[in-house]
BAROFI-81212 format. One record per residue (C-alpha): residue in three letters; x, y, z. Coordinates in steps of 0.2 Angstrom, whole numbers, plus 2048, in hexadecimal, padded with zeros to 3 digits. Example, Ala and Ser with C-alpha at 12.3 -4.5 7.8 and 13.67 -1.06 7.14 Angstrom:
BEGIN
{res:Ala, u:83E, v:7EA, w:827}
{res:Ser, u:844, v:7FB, w:824}
//
This chain:
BEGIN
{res:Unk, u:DB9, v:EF4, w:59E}
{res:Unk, u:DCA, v:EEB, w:59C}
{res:Unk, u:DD3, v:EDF, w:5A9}
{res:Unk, u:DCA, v:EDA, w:5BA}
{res:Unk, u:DD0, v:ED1, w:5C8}
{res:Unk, u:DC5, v:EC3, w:5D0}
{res:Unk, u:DC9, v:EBC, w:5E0}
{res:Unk, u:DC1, v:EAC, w:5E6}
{res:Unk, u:DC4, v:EA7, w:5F9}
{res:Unk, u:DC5, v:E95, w:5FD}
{res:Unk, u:DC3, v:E8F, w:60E}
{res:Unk, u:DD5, v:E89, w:60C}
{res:Unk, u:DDC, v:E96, w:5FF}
{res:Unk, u:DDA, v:EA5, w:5F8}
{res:Unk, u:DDB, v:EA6, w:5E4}
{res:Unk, u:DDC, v:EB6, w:5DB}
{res:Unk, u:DDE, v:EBA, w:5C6}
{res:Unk, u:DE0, v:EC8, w:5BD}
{res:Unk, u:DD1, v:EC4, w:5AE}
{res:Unk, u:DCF, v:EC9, w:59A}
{res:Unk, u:DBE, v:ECE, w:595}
{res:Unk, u:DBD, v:EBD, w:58D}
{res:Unk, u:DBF, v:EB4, w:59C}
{res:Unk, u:DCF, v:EB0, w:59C}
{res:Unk, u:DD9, v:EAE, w:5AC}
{res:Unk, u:DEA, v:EB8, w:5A6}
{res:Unk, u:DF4, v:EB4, w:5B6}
{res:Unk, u:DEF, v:EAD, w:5CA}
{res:Unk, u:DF4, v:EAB, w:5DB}
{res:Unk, u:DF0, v:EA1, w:5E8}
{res:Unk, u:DF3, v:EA3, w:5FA}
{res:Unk, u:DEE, v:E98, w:609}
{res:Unk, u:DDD, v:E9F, w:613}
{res:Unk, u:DE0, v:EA8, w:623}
{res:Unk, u:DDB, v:EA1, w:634}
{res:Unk, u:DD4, v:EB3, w:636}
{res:Unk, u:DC8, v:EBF, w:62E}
{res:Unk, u:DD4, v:ECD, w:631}
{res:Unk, u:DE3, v:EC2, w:627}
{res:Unk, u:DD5, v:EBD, w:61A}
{res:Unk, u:DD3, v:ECD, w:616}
{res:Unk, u:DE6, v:ED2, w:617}
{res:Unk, u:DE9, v:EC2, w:607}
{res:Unk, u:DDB, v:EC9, w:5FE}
{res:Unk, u:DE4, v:EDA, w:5FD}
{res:Unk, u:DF6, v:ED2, w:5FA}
{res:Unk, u:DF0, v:EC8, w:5EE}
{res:Unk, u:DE6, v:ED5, w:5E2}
{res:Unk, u:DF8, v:EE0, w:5E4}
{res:Unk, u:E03, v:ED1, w:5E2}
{res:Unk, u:DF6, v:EC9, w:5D1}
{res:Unk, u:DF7, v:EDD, w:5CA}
{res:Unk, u:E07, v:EE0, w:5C8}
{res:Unk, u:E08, v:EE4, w:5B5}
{res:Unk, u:DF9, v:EE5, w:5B1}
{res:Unk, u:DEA, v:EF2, w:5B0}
{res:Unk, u:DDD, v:EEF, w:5BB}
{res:Unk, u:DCC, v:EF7, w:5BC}
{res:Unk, u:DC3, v:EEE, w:5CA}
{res:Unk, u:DC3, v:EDE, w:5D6}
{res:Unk, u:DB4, v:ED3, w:5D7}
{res:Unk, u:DB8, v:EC8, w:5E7}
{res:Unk, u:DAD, v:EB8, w:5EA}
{res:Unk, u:DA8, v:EB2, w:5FD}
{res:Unk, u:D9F, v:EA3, w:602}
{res:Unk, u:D91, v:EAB, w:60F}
{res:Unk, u:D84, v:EB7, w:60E}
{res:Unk, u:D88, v:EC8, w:604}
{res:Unk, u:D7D, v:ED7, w:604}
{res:Unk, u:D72, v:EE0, w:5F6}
{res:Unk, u:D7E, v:EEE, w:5F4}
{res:Unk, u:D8E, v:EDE, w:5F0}
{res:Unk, u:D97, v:EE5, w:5FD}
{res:Unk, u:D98, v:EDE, w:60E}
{res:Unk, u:D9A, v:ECB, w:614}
{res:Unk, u:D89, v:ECB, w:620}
{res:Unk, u:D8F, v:EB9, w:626}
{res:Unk, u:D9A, v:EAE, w:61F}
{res:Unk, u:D9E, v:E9D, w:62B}
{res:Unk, u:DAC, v:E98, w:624}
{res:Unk, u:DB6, v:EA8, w:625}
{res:Unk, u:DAE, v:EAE, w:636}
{res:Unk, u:DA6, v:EBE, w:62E}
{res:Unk, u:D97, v:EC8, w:635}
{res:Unk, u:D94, v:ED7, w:62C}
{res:Unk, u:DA3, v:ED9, w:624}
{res:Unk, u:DA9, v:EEA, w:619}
{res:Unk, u:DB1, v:EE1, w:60E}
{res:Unk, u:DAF, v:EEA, w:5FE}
{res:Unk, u:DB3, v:EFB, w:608}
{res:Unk, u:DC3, v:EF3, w:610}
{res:Unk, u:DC9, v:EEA, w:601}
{res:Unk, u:DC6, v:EFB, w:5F7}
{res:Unk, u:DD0, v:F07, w:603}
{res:Unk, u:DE0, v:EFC, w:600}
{res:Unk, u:DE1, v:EF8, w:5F0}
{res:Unk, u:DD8, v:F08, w:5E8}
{res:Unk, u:DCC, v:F00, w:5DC}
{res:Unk, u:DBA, v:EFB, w:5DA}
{res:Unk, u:DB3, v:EEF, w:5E4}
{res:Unk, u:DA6, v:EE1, w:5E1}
{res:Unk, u:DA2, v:ED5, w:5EE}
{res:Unk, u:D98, v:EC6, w:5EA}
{res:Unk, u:D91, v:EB4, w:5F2}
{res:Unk, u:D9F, v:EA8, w:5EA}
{res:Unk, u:D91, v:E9B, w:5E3}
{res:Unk, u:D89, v:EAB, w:5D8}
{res:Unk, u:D99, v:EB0, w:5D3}
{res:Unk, u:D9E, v:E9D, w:5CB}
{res:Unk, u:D8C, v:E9E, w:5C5}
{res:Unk, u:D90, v:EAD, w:5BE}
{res:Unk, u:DA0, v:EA7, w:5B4}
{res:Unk, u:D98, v:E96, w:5AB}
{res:Unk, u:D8B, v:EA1, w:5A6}
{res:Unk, u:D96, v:EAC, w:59C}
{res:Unk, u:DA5, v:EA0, w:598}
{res:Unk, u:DA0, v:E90, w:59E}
{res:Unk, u:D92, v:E84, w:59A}
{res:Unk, u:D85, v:E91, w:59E}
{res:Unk, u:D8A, v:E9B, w:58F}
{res:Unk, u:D7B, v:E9B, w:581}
{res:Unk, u:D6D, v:E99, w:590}
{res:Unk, u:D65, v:EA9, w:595}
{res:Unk, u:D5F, v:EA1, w:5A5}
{res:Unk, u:D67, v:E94, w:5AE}
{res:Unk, u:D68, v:E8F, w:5BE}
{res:Unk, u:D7A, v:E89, w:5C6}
{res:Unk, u:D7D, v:E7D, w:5D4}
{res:Unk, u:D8C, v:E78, w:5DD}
{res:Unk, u:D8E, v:E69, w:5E6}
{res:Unk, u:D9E, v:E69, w:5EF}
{res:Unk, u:DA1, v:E68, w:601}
{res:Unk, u:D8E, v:E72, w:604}
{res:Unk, u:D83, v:E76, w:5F6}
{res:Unk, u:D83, v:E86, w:5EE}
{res:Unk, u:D7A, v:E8D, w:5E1}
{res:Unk, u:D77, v:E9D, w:5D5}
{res:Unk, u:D69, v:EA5, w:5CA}
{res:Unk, u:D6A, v:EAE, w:5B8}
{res:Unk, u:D59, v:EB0, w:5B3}
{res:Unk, u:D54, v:EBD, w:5A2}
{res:Unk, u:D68, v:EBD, w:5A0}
{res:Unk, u:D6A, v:EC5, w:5B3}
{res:Unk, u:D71, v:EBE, w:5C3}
{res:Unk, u:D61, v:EC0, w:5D0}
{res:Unk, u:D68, v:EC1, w:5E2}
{res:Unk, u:D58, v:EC5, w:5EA}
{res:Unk, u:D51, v:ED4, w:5F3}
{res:Unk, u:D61, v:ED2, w:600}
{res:Unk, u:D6D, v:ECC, w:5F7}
{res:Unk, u:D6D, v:EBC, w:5FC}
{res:Unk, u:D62, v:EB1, w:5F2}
{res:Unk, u:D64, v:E9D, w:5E9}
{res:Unk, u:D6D, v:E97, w:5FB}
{res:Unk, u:D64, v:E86, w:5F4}
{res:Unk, u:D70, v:E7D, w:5FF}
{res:Unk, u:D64, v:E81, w:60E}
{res:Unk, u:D53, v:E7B, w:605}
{res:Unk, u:D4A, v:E71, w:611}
{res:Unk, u:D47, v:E60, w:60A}
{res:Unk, u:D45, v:E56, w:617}
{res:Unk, u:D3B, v:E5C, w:626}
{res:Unk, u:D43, v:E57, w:634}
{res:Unk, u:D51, v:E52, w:62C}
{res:Unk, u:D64, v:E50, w:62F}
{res:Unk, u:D6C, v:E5E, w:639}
{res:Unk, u:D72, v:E6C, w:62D}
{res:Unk, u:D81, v:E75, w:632}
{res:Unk, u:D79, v:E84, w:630}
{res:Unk, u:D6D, v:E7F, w:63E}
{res:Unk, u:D5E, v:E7C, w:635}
{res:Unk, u:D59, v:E68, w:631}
{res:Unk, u:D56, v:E5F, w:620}
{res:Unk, u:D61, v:E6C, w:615}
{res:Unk, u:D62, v:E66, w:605}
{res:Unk, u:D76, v:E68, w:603}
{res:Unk, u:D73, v:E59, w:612}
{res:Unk, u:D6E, v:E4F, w:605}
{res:Unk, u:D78, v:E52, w:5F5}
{res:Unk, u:D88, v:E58, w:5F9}
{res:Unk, u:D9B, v:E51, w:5FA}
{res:Unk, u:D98, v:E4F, w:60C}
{res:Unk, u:D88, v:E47, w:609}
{res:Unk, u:D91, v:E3B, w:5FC}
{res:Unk, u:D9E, v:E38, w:60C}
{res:Unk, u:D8F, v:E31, w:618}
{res:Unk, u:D88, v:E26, w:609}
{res:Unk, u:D99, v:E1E, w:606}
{res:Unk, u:D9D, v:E1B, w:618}
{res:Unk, u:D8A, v:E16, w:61D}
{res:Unk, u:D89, v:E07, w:60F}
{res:Unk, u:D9B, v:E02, w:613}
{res:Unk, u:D98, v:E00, w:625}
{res:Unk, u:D88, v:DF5, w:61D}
{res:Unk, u:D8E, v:DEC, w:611}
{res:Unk, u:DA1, v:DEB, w:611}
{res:Unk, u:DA1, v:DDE, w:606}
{res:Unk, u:D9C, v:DE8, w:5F7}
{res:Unk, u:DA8, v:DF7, w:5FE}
{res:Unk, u:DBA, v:DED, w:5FC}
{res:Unk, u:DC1, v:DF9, w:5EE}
{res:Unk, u:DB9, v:E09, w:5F8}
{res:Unk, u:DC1, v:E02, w:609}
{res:Unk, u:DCF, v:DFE, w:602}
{res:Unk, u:DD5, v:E0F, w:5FC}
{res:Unk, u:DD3, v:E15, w:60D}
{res:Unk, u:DD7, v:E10, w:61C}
{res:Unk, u:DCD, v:E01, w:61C}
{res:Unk, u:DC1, v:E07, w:627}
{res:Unk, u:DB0, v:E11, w:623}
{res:Unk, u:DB7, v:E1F, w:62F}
{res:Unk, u:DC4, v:E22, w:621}
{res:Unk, u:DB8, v:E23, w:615}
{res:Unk, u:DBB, v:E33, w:60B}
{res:Unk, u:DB5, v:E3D, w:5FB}
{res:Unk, u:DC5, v:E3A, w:5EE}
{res:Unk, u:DC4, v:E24, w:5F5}
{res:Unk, u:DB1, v:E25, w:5EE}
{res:Unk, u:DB5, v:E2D, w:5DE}
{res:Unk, u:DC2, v:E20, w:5D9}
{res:Unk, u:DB9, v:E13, w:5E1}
{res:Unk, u:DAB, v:E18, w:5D5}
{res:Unk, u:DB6, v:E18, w:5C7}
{res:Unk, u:DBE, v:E07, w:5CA}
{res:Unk, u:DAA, v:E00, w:5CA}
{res:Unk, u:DA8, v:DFF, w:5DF}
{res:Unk, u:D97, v:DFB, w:5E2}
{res:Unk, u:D94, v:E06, w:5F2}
{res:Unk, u:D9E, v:E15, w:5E9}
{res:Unk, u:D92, v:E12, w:5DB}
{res:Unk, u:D83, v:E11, w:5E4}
{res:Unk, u:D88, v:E22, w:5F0}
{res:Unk, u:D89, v:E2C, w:5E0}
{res:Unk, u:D76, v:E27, w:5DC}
{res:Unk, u:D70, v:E29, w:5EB}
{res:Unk, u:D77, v:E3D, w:5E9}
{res:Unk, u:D74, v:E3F, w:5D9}
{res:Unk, u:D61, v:E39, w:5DE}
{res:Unk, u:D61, v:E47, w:5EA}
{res:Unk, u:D69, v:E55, w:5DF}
{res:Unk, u:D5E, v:E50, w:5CF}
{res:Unk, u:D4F, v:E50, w:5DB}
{res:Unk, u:D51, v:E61, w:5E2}
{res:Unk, u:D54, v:E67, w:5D1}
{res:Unk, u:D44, v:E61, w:5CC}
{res:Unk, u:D3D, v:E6C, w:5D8}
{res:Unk, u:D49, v:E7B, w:5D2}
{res:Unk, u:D41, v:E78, w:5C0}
{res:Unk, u:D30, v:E7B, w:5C8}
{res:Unk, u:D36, v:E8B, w:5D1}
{res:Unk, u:D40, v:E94, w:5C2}
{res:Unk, u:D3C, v:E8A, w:5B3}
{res:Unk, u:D50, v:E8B, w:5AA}
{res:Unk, u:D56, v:E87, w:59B}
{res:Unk, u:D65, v:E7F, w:5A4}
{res:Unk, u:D6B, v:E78, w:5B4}
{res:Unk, u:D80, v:E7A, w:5B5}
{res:Unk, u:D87, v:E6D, w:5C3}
{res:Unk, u:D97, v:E73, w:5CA}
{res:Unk, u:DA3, v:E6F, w:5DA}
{res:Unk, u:DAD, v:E62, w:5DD}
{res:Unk, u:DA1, v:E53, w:5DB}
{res:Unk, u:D9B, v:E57, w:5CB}
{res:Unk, u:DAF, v:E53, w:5C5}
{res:Unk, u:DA8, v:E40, w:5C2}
{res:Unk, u:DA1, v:E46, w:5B3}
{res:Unk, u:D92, v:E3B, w:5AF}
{res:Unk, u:D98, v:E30, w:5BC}
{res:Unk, u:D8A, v:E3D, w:5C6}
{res:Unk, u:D83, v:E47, w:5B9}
{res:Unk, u:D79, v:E37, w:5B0}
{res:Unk, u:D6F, v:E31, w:5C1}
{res:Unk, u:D6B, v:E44, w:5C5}
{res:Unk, u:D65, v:E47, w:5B4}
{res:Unk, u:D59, v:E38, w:5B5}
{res:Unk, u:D56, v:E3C, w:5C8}
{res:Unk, u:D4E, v:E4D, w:5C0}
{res:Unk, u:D45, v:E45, w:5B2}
{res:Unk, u:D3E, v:E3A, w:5C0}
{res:Unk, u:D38, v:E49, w:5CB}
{res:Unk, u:D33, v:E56, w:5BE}
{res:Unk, u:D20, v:E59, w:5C0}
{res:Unk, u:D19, v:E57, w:5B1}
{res:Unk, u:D29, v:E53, w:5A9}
{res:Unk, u:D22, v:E46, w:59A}
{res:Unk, u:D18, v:E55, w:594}
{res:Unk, u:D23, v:E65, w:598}
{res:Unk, u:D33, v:E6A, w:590}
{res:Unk, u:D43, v:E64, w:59B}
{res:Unk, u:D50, v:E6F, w:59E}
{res:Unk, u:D63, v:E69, w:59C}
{res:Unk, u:D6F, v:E63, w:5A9}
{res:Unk, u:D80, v:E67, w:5A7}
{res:Unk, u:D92, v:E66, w:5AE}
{res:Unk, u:D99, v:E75, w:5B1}
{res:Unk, u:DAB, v:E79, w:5A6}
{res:Unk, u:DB1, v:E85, w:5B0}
{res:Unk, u:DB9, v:E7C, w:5BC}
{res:Unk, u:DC0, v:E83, w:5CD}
{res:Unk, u:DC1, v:E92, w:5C2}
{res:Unk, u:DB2, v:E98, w:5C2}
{res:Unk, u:DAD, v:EA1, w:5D2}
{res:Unk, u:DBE, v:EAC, w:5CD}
{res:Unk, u:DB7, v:EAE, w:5BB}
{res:Unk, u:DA7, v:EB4, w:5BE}
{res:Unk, u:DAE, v:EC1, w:5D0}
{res:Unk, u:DB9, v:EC8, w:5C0}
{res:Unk, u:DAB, v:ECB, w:5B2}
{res:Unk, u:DA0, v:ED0, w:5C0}
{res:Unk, u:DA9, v:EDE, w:5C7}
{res:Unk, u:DAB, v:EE1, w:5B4}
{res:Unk, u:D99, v:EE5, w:5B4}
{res:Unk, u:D99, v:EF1, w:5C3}
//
């Protein structure tokens, strides 16, 4: 199969490609998310016609953060976007007349490092995103394993502390509560309202305030040597390195891929979560130790991997 089209929907834009069998994004769009399911759907279709246009396509692979059935083709609920039980794959289909593969957006980035990106040479991997939430996929024997129904390695909503903080999605102690960019957030603001004295670079790229505290003032801060951004990144990446520890035990990869927006620091995060999971790793002084590494694909992968996976069928 030739040219492919993966759409990946943001919670604030829709981006669609038209994609070579190398990977290779030949040409995008990108069109703000609507407030509605109905209009989400309507910008998905206008942008496969509107990304098309000159170019033969065979299929659509359409990546959605929320729960997507065995068969990859209804949205069974998706917060963001408001979907319950959602046809997409059939309404998608009868519009723009071609195949349609629907697919949880975090398997579908998986998907793409493990063929282009840094998951490429590694039979089984296991891919975590730590952006907003925590998301996750799983290629095992050279396979992405959804589960039973579809909607398996939702690791974000791993219990890790029982009785822990409240989770958005109602549960307590989720992991992506812990080691996430929101997490990262209620570190920085937490240790600045402590000690503000060690915040003064954090603070001062806000709005002075521990309030105005957010994700893009820690990452500098970090980088110009602030001691609570510092010490907010290790105590995710203590987190994140823990619970794959805990990963390791369950799946036993060769790899572990970090994605999303946090792991753009580089080894600014990567380093502490490597050490957190040599730390937590049973039997790790005796036992082979699988790599950690940072993800290449960028914001591209989700639309990457929706492509070659609708390439697939």
């Amino acid at each position: 199969m030739g040219l492919t089209i993966g759409v990946d929907i943001g919670g604030t834009k829709i981006a669609a490609g038209v994609v070579d069998e190398e990977g290779s994004i030949l040409e995008t769009v990108k069109v703000p998310t609507p407030s509605s399911p109905e209009g989400v759907v309507d910008a998905i279709v206008a942008s496969v016609r509107q990304v098309s246009t000159g170019h033969q396509i065979e299929a659509v692979g359409i990546g959605a953060a929320g729960y997507v059935d065995d068969k990859r083709a209804t949205v069974l609920f998706a917060p963001n976007i408001n979907w319950r039980h959602e046809a997409l794959k059939d309404k998608v289909e009868q519009r723009v007349g071609l195949p349609v593969v629907v697919e949880n957006d975090a398997n579908a980035a998986a998907w793409g490092e493990y063929r282009f990106g840094a998951g490429q040479g590694h039979s089984d991997v296991i891919c975590i995103t730590l952006g907003t939430g925590l998301g996750g996929g799983i290629i095992i024997g050279n396979k992405l394993r959804r589960g039973r129904f579809g909607v398996a390695a939702e690791f974000g909503h791993i219990r890790v502390v029982p009785d822990g903080l409240l989770c958005g999605c109602g549960s307590q102690g989720c992991w992506e509560q812990y080691a996430s960019g929101r997490a990262l957030v209620r570190y920085a603001k937490q240790r600045a309202n402590a000690t503000p004295e060690n915040a003064k670079v954090l603070l001062a790229l806000g709005d002075g305030s521990p309030e105005g505290i957010e994700g893009r003032h820690i990452s500098a801060a970090a980088r110009q040597g602030d001691p609570v951004a510092i010490d907010s990144f290790r105590e995710l990446a203590r987190w994140a390195g823990a619970g794959l520890a805990d990963l390791a035990s369950l799946f036993d990869p060769s790899a572990f891929i970090v994605g999303g927006g946090v792991s753009d620091e580089g080894e600014l995060v990567l380093d502490p979560i490597r050490k957190s999971f040599r730390r937590w790793l049973i039997g790790g002084e005796w036992r082979p130790h699988a790599q950690v590494l940072a993800a290449q694909l960028g914001g591209k992968a989700g639309l990457v991997g929706a492509a070659d996976l609708a390439r697939q069928g």
